[in-house]
N, C-alpha and C positions, 0 to 999 in steps of 0.2 A: 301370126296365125294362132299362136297361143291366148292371144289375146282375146281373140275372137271367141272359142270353143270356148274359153270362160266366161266373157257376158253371154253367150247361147245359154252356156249350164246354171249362171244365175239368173236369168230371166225364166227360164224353165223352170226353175225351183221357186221362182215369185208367182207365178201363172199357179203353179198347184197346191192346192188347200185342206188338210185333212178334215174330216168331219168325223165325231164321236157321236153316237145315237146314246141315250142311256133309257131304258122304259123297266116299268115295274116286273116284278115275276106274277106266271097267272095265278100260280099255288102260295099261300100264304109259307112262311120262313117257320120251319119247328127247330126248337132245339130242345132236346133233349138230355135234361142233368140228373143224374144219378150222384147222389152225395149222401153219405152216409157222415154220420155227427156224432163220435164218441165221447166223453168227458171221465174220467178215471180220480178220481179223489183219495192224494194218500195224506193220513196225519198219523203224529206220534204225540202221545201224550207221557206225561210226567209221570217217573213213578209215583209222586207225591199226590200230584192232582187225583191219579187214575186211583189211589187206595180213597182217595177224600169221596171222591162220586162213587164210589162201591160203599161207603160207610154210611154217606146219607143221598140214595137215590134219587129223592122228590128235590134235590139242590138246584135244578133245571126245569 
């Protein structure tokens, strides 16, 4: 009897077939990115260097 009720529940489960639809959207896709870009630049110069460029400024 057992036997039964299982090929019944696997023939039922061969009989049915799912189906997936996929179709486009009407409204075109936005996406919207807000990004802000910082850059921060730190340097340390030489006491040496830094008295050489204050001594003759057109060096650059």
């Amino acid at each position: 009897m057992k036997r039964m009720a299982m090929l019944a529940a696997l023939a039922t489960l061969g009989t049915t077939s799912a189906c997936v639809t996929v179709s486009a959207p009407d409204k075109p896709i936005v996406i919207n990115l807000n990004i802000k870009v910082s850059q921060e630049v730190v340097y340390r110069l030489d006491g040496q260097a830094k008295s050489l460029i204050q001594a003759q400024p057109g060096i650059f």
